[in-house]
C-alpha positions in Angstrom: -107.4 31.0 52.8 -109.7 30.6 56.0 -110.3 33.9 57.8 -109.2 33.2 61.8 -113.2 33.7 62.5 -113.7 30.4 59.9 -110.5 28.9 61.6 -111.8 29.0 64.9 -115.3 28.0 64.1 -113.9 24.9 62.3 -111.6 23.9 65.3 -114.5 25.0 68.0 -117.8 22.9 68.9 -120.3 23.2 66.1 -122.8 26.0 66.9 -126.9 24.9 68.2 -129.8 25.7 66.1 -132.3 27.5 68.6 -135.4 27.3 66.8 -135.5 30.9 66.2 -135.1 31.6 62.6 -134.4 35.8 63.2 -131.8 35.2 65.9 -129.9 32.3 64.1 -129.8 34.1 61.0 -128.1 37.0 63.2 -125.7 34.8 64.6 -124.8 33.4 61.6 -124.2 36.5 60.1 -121.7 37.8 62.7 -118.9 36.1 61.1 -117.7 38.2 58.1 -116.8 34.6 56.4 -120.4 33.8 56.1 -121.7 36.9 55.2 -119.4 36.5 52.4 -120.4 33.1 51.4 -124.2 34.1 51.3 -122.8 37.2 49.1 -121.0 34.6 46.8 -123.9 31.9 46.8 -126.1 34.2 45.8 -124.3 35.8 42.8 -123.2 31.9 42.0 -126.5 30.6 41.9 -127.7 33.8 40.0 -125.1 32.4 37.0 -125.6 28.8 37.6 -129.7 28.8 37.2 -129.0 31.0 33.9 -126.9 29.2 32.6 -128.0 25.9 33.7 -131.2 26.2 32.4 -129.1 27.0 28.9 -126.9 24.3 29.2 -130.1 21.5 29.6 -131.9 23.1 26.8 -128.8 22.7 24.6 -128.3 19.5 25.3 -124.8 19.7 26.7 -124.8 18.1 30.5 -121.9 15.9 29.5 -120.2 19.3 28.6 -120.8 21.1 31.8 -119.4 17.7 33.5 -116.5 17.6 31.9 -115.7 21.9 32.5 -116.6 21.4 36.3 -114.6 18.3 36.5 -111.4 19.9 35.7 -111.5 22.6 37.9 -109.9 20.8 40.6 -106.4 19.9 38.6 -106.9 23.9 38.1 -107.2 24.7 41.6 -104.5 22.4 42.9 -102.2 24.1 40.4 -102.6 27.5 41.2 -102.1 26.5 44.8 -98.6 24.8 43.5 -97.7 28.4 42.1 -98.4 30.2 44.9 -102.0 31.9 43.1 -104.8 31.9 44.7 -107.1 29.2 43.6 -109.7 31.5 42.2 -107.7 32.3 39.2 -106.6 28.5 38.9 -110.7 27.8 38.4 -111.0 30.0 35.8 -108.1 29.0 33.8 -108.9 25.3 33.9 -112.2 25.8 33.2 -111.9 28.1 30.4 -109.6 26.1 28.9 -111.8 23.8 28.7 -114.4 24.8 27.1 -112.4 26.5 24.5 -110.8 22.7 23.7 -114.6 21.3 23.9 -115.5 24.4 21.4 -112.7 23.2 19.0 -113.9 19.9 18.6 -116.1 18.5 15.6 -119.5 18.4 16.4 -121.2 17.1 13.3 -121.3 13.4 12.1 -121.2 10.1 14.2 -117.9 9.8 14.1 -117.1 13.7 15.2 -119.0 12.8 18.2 -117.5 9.4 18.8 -114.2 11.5 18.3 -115.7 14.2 21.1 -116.4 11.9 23.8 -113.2 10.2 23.3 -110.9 13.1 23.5 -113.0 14.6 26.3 -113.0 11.6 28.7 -109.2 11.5 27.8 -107.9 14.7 28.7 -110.5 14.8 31.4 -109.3 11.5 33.1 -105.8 13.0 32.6 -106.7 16.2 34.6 -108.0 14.4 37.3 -104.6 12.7 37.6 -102.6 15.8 37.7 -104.9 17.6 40.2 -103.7 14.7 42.5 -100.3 15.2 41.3 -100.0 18.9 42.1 -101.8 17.7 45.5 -99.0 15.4 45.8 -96.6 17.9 45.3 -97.8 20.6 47.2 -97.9 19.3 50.4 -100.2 22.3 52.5 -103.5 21.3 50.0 -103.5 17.8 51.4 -105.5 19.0 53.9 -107.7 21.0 51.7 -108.6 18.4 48.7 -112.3 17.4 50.5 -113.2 21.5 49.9 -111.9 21.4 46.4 -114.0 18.4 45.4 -116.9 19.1 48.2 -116.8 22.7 48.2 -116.8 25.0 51.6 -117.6 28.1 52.7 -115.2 28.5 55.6 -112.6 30.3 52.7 -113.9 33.1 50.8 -112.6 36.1 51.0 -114.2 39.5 50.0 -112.2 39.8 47.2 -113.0 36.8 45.9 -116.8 37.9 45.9 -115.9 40.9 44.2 -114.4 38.7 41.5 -117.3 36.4 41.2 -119.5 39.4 41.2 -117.9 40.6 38.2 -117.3 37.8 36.6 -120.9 36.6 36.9 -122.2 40.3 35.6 -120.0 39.9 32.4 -121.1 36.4 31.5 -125.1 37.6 31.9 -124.6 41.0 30.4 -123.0 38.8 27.1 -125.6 36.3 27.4 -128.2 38.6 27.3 -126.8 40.5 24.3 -126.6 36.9 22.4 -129.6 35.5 23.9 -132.1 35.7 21.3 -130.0 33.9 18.7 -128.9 31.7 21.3 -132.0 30.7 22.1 -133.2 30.0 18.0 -129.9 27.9 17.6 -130.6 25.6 20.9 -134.2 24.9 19.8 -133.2 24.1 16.2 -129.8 24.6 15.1 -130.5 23.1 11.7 -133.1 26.1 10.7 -131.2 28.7 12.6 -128.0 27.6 10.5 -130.2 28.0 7.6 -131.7 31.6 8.8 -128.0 32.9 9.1 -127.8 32.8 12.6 -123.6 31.7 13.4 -124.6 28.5 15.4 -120.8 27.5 15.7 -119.8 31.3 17.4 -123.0 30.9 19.2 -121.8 27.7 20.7 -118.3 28.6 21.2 -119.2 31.8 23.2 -121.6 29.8 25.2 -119.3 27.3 26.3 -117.2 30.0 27.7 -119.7 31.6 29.7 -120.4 28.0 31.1 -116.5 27.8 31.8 -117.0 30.8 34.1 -119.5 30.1 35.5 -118.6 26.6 36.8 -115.4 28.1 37.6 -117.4 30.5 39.9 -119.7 27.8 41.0 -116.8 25.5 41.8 -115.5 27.6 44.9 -119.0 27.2 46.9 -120.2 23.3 46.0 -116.8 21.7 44.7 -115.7 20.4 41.5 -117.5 17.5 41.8 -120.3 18.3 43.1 -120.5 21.4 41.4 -122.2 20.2 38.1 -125.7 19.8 40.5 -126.2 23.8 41.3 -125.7 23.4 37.1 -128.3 20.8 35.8 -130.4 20.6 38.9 -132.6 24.0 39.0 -132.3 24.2 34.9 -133.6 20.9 34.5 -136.5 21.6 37.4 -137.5 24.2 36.2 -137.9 23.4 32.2 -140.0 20.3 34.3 -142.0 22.9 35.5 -142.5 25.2 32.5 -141.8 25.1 28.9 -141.9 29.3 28.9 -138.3 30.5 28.4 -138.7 33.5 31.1 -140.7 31.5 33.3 -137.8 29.0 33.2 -135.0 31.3 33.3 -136.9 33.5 36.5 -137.6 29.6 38.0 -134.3 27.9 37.3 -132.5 31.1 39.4 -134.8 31.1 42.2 -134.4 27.6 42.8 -130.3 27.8 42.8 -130.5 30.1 45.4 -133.2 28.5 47.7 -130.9 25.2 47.5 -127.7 27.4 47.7 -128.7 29.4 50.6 -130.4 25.8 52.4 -127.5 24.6 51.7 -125.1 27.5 54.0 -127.5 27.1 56.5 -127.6 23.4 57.2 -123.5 23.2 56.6 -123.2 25.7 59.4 -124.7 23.8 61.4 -123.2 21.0 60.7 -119.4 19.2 60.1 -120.4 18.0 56.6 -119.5 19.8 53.3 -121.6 22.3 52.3 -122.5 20.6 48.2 -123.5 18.3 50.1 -126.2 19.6 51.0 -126.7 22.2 48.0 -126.3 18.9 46.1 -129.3 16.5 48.3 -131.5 20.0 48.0 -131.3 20.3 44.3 -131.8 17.0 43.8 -135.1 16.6 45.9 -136.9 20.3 44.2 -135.5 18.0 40.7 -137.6 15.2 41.7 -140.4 17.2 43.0 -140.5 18.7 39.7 -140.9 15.7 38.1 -143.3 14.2 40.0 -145.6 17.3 39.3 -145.3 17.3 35.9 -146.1 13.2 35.9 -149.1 13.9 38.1 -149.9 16.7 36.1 -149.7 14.7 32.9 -152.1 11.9 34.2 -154.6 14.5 35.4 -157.8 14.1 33.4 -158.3 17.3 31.1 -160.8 19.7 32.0 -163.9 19.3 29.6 -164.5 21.8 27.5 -168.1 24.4 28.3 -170.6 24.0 25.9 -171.1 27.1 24.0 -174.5 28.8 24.6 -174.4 27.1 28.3 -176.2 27.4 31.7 -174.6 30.5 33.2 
């Protein structure tokens, strides 16, 4: 729930930009509400870029749609119970990577069956998130935030909870990373080394359920699969070095994340928006490097034994 300092911001006149980067920043960071949504951004964007830049390399965008998209029907339930909305998130989004894990994944038709049963049950969530909106009748003010995301509601226990949350899901991917990283460059051969490509996959997908779940509460569930493509795919643009990628793909989730805070402060439009318009535009600056850097001519070669 909004903290009365969020409440009163929302219901006041938007505050002025002044120019003064030190003294806004200061201002901003009076209200305990947005120091806690830079706390959360940041750890969010931490998981996203990570996991992001994982999720493009795999292959599995459609995937990460389909976990983020459902996170609303699991937010608007937990609000019907009386939860808080954070646990709803996680659920939903779990769940569904868990069902996503289950599927067949090898054949034509297993992936004509996939995308099927995905869309299905995804197009089904969707209509219960409206149902329990429906139902519940103190989120129909709220359903913009839980598809647009905003930072006017999170609470410091809810950035504890990410924090932790967040923590886990690296400190597993880092102990499976390695293999991880064999079986999303060539499952085929890493099946054939011994490596469990089908565990691999399944634990993956899981981490990617929490961390969308995580990412969900800042940008939205529909806006939310941006902060998860976006930097991973920029930054694989940029370099084709795993570290490099991983170290680029985070910092540019948190430039766009914490861009994003400041101009929704600012402003009376949702904040992934804005985290959303900002990934995009370092996605296609990324891509218009690597074009230009493509159609540069290569250097020639010295000549051995040359002038000095």
């Amino acid at each position: 729930m909004p903290t009365a300092d969020a409440l009163a911001l929302a219901a006041g006149s938007l505050p002025a930009w002044s120019w003064n980067p030190v003294a806004d920043l200061r201002e901003m960071w009076a209200f305990p509400f947005m120091v806690n949504a830079f706390r959360a951004g940041t750890v969010v964007a931490v998981g996203a870029g990570v996991m992001g830049w994982f999720m493009v390399l795999r292959r599995q965008s459609f995937a990460g749609h389909t976990v983020s998209t459902v996170g609303f029907p699991g937010a608007a339930c937990a609000a019907l119970l009386g939860v808080s909305v954070t646990y709803g998130y996680f659920a939903f989004c779990v769940a569904a990577a868990l069902v996503i894990a289950a599927l067949p994944r090898s054949g034509r038709a297993a992936v004509g069956h996939e995308s099927a049963v995905t869309g299905t049950v995804q197009a089904f969530l969707l209509a219960c998130g409206f149902l329990f909106t429906t139902l519940y009748k103190g989120l129909l003010g709220g359903v913009t935030s839980l598809l647009f995301g905003s930072f006017l509601g999170i609470t410091t226990g809810q950035v504890w909870l990410l924090t932790g949350v967040t923590a886990t899901a690296l400190l597993v991917l880092a102990l499976v990373g390695r293999p991880l990283l064999f079986a999303s460059v060539d499952p085929d051969v890493a099946a054939g080394r011994g490596v469990p490509v089908r565990l691999l996959s399944t634990v993956f997908l899981v981490l990617l359920g929490a961390a969308t779940a995580g990412a969900s509460q800042l940008t939205g569930t529909l806006l939310v699969f941006a902060l998860l493509v976006m930097p991973g795919a920029a930054a694989q643009a940029l370099s084709a070095r795993p570290a490099t990628g991983l170290l680029l793909s985070v910092v540019i989730a948190v430039v766009v994340t914490w861009a994003g805070l400041i101009v929704a402060y600012y402003s009376p439009y949702p904040v992934g928006f804005y985290v959303t318009t900002f990934a995009f535009g370092v996605y296609a600056l990324a891509r218009g490097w690597q074009y230009a850097r493509g159609r540069l001519p290569a250097r020639p070669a010295l000549a051995a034994g040359g002038a000095a």
